[in-house]
N, C-alpha and C positions, 0 to 999 in steps of 0.2 A: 633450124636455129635451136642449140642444145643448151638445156638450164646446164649452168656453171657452177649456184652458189646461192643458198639463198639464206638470206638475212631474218632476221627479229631485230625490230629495233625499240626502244623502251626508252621514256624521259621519264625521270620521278615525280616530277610538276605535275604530268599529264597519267595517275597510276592506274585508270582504266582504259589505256588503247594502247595495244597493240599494231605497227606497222611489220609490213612482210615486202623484202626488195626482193627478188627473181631477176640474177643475171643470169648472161647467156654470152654465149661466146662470139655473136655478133657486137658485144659491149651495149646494147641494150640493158634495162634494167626497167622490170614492168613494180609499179605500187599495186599494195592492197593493204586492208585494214580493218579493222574487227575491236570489239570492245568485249569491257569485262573480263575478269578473270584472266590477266596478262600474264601473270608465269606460269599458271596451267598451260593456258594456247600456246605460249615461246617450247613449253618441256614437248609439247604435242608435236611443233612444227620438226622440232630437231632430233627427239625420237622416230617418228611413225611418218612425218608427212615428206623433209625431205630426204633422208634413203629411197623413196619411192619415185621422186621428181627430178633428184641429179641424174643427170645425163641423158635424161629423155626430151622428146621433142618441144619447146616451151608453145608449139602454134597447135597442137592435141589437143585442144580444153574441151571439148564432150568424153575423152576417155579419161584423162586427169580428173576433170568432174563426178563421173559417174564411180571411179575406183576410189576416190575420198569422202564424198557421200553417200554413194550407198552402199559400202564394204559389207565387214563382218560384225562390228560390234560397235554402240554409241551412238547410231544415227537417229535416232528416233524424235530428238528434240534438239535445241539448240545448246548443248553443253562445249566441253572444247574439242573435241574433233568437226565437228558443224561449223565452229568458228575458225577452227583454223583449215578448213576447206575451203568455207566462204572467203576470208581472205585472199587465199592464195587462186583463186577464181576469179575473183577482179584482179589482182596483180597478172592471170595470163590475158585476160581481155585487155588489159591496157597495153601489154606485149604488144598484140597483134594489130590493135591502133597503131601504136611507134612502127611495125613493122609495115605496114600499108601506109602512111602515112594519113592515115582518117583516124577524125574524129568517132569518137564508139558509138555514139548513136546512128552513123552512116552502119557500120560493119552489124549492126542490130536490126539492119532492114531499111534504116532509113527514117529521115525525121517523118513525122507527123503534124507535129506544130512547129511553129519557131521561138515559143519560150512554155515556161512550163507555167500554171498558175501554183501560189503556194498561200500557206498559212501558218502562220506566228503562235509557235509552243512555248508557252509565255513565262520559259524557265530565264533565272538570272545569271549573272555570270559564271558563279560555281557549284552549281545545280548539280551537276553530274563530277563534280571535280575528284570527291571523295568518294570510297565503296558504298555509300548510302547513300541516298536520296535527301536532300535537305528539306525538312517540310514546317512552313509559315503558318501560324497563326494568327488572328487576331492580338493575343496580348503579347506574340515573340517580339523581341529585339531588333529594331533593324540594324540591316550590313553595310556597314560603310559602302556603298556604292563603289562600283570600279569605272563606271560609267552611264549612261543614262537607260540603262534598258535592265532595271532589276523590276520584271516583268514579273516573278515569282511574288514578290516582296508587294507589286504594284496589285495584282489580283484580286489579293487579299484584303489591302488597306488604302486602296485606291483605283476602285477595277474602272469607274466612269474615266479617269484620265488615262487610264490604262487602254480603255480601248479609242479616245479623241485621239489617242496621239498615236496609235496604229491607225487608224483612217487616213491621218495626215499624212502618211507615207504609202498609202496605196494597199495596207493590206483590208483586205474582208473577211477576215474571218480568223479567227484565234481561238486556241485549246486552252481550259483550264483545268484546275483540279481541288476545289474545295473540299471534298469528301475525303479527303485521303486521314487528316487530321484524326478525324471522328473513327476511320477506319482504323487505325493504329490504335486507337487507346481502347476499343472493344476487341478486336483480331477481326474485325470486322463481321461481325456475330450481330448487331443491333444497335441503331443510331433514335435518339430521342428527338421528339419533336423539337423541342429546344435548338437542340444541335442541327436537324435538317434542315429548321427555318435559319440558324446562321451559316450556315453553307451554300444556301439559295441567296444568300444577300446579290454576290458579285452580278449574280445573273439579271435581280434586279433593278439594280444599279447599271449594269449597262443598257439594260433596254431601256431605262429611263434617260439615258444620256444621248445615246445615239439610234435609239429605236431599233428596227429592221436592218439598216443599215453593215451592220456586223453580222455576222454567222460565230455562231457560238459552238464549239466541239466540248464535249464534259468527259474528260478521261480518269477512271476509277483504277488502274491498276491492277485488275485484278482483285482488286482487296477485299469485295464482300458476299456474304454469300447470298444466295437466292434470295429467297421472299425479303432482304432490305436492300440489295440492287434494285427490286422490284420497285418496291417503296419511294426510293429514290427518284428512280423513272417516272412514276405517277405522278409525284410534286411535280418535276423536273418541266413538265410539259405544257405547262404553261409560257413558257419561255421559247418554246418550240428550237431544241438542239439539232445540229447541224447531223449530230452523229452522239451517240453512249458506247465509249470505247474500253473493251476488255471490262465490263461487267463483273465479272465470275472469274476468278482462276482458270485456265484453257489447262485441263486435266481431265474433266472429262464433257467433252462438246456434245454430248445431249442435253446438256443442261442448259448451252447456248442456245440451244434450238427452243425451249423450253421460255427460259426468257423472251427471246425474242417473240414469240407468240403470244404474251403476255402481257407486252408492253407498245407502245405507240409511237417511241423517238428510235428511230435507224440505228442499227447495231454495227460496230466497225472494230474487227477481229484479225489477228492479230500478230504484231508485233514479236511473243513471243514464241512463237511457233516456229517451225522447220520443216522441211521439205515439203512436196505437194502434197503428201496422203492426209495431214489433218488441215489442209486446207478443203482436197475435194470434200472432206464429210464434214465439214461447214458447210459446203456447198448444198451435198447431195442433201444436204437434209433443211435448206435452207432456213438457215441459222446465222444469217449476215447478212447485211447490206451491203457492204462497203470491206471488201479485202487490204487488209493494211502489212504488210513485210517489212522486213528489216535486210536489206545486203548483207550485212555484215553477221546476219544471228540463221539466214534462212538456206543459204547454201549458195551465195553468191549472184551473178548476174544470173548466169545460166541458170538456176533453179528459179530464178525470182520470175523469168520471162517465163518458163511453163507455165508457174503460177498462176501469172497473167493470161496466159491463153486458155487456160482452165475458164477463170473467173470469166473472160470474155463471153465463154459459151453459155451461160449461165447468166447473163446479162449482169455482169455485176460489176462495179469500180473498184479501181485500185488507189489507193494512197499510198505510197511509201515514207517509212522511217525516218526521223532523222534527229537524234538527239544524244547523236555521238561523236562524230569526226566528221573533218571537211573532206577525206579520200570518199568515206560511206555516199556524203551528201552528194559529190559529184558525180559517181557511178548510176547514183540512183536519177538522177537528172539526165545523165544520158538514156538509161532506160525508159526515164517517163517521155523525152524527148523523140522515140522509137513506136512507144507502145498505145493503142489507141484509146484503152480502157480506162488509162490513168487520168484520175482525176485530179487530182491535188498531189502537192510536195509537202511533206512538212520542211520546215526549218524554224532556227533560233536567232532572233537578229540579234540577243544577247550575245551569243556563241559568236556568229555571223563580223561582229563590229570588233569582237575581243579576241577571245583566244586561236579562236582558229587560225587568222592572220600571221600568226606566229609560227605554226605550223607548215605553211604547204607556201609553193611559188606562186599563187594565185590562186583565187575564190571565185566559184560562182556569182554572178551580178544577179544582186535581187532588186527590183526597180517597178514600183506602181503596181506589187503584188504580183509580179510573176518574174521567175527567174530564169537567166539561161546557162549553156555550159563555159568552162573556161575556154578560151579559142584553144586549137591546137590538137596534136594526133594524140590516138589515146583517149587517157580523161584529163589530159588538158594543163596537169598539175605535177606534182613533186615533190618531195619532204624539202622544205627549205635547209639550205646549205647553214643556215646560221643554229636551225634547231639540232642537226646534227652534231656543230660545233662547243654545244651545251656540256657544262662540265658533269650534269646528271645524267645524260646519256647515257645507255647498254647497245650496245650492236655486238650479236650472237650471231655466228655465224657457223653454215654446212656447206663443204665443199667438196665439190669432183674428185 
């Protein structure tokens, strides 16, 4: 089966993701998907990534993988050659689902479970819409609502109803981020007690409303540096967190290890990272609890399952990513649906309920706190015909 053609596809609505179609001369056409940074990745795919893919075999994906990740220059972190590797990585796994006619998590080994368990990143509908990150306070404005799940909005200035009304639908356990505020307006250099004791509110507030009942993840971004990570941690612990996710900038991971020696709530690293070498020295230097990837930023299916079998040996769990795309979400579902280590999913019921549906043929079922894959070969899904039909569309294309 020989690539024929492969696509960048681009909406204006949606200005950080990137999709990638891979046709093939059997009329197949495999998806992938990747965030951030969409005309860097699109110049990436159409310079360097496909001259290298046309006309080669599209069912190859350990030598496609190995020659786009770990070439000659770029790989080191997740910038756009990473991303646009990763992409194009789940686009040939979804190939070879269509070509077998199995589901990806069968061609992966094989299920493990039969739904995945997950947890509500409690961003709201436009969270991620814009190049920046939108971040609520206490005395910001609220956003007209586009539906009932401004999660973000709700953490802040309403976290007890925020998490009643995630029980009622089965979830256990939800990510916040009250810190981040306090981190932006120092560079994340030093937070006042003032400021730590209003950042620990939501934590508060939900243990008083639903007790134990909820599992609580506290995600910092990266944003602070040591001894107030630390600081943080110490208060934090009283509330006993599920996980303290990305601490420290991931630049230079002894410092990971460092923290995590010095603190008492489970460290869960990271997100922004790429390939397995700075995951093993997380590892080797046990410097993490909890292995967290991203499909779309770490080098794809294939890099993400090494990942996995690294962390395995190492006793350690995986969570994967998800606060980008419903292609990301559902690859990584097939992997967690494969792999034994994984503990949790992330997802966004805000994303979940909204925008993504717009997006793709169909969504993962998320149902009493655990999700499964879309039915069908592949991952199950598809750029819907109507987002296509979108008068802000780009479809760039490299042909045979």
């Amino acid at each position: 089966m020989k690539i024929t053609q492969v696509d960048t596809v681009h909406v204006a609505a949606y200005p950080n993701i990137t999709w990638v179609q891979i046709h093939t001369d059997s009329g197949l056409v495999g998806l992938g998907e990747t965030f951030r940074g969409a005309q860097a990745v699109q110049a990436q795919i159409h310079e360097l990534t496909a001259p290298y893919l046309l006309g080669k075999d599209a069912l190859a994906i350990e030598a496609h993988h190995h020659h786009l990740l770990h070439g000659y220059i770029g790989f080191a972190g997740s910038g756009v050659e990473t991303r646009a590797a990763s992409a194009v990585d789940i686009a040939l796994w979804d190939l070879l689902g269509q070509a077998t006619g199995q589901p990806l998590y069968q061609l992966l080994g094989g299920a493990v479970r039969d739904r995945v368990p997950v947890y509500n990143t409690c961003a709201g509908y436009t969270y991620n819409s814009a190049t920046q990150r939108r971040v609520v306070t206490e005395g910001s404005a609220d956003v007209a609502p586009e539906g009932p799940y401004e999660d973000q909005q709700a953490f802040v200035k309403r976290p007890a109803q925020l998490a009643e009304s995630l029980l009622s639908e089965g979830y256990k356990a939800m990510k916040i981020w009250p810190f981040d505020p306090f981190a932006a307006a120092s560079r994340g250099q030093a937070i006042s007690a003032k400021d730590l004791a209003t950042a620990l509110k939501p934590f508060r507030e939900i243990r008083r409303a639903v007790g134990e009942e909820m599992d609580i993840m506290v995600e910092f971004h990266s944003m602070w540096n040591l001894p107030m990570a630390v600081r943080i941690a110490q208060a934090l612990e009283e509330f006993k967190p599920y996980w303290a996710e990305d601490p420290v900038q991931m630049t230079n991971l002894d410092t990971i290890a460092e923290y995590r020696s010095r603190v008492r709530i489970p460290v869960c690293a990271s997100e922004t990272l790429a390939t397995r070498q700075p995951f093993l020295h997380l590892l080797t230097r046990n410097a993490v609890d909890y292995v967290m990837l991203d499909l779309s930023w770490v080098g794809g299916i294939s890099e993400a399952k090494k990942i996995a079998a690294i962390a395995q040996a190492f006793h350690k769990p995986v969570a994967p990513h998800d606060c980008t795309g419903p292609v990301v979400l559902a690859a990584s579902l097939h992997m967690a649906m494969s792999t034994p280590n994984v503990v949790l999913q992330e997802v966004v019921r805000a994303y979940l309920s909204g925008w993504y549906r717009d997006l793709v043929t169909q969504l993962p079922e998320v149902k009493n706190g655990f999700a499964t894959v879309p039915p069908g070969a592949g991952l199950g899904l598809a750029l819907s015909p109507a987002l296509l039909a979108r008068g802000d569309v780009s479809v760039r294309s490299s042909r045979l």
